[in-house]
N, C-alpha and C positions, 0 to 999 in steps of 0.2 A: 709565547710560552704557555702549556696546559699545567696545569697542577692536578690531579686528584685528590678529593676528601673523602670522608667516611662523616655522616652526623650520627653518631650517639644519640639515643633516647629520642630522636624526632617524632614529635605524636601528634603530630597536625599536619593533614595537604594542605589546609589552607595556609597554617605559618608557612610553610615549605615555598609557596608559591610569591608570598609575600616580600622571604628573604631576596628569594631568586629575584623580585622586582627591585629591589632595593641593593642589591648586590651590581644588579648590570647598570646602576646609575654612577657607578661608583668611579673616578677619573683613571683612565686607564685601563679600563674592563672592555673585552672585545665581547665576549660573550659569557654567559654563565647557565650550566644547567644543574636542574636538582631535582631527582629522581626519588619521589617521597618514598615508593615500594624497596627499593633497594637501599636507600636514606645515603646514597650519593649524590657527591658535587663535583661538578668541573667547569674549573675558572680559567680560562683564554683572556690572555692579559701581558701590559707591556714587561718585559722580565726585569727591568729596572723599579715598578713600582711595585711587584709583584709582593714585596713583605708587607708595606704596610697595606695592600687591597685586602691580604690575607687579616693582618689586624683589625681591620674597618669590619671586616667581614662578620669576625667572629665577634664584634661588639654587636653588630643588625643581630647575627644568631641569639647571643643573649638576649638580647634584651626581647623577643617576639619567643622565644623559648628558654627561657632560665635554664633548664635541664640536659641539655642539648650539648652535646660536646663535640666540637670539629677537630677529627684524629685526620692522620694522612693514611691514604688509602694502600 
């Protein structure tokens, strides 16, 4: 299953880079990309753990960018 996101107010390639690392470790994640220019995400993932990958996610998001809001795309 793909998901799209949208990040809000992302102001760092490097956080960007970091979530994406942090995101593809996550159990049930096949791939994740985050495109810091366009401030998209897409998370390839089993469609059964798919809500809570998306919760995990948006916790990595805060907490490496406070300001940063993950909308669906």
């Amino acid at each position: 299953m793909k998901k799209k996101f949208r990040l809000e107010n992302l102001g760092c390639a490097n956080c960007a880079a970091k979530m994406e690392d942090r995101i593809n470790k996550l159990d049930g994640v096949e791939s994740v990309s985050i495109n810091f220019m366009t401030t998209r995400m897409i998370i390839e993932a089993d469609k059964e753990k798919m809500p809570t990958i998306i919760q995990e996610a948006e916790k990595i998001i805060k907490k490496l960018e406070p300001d940063t809001k993950l909308t669906k795309a």
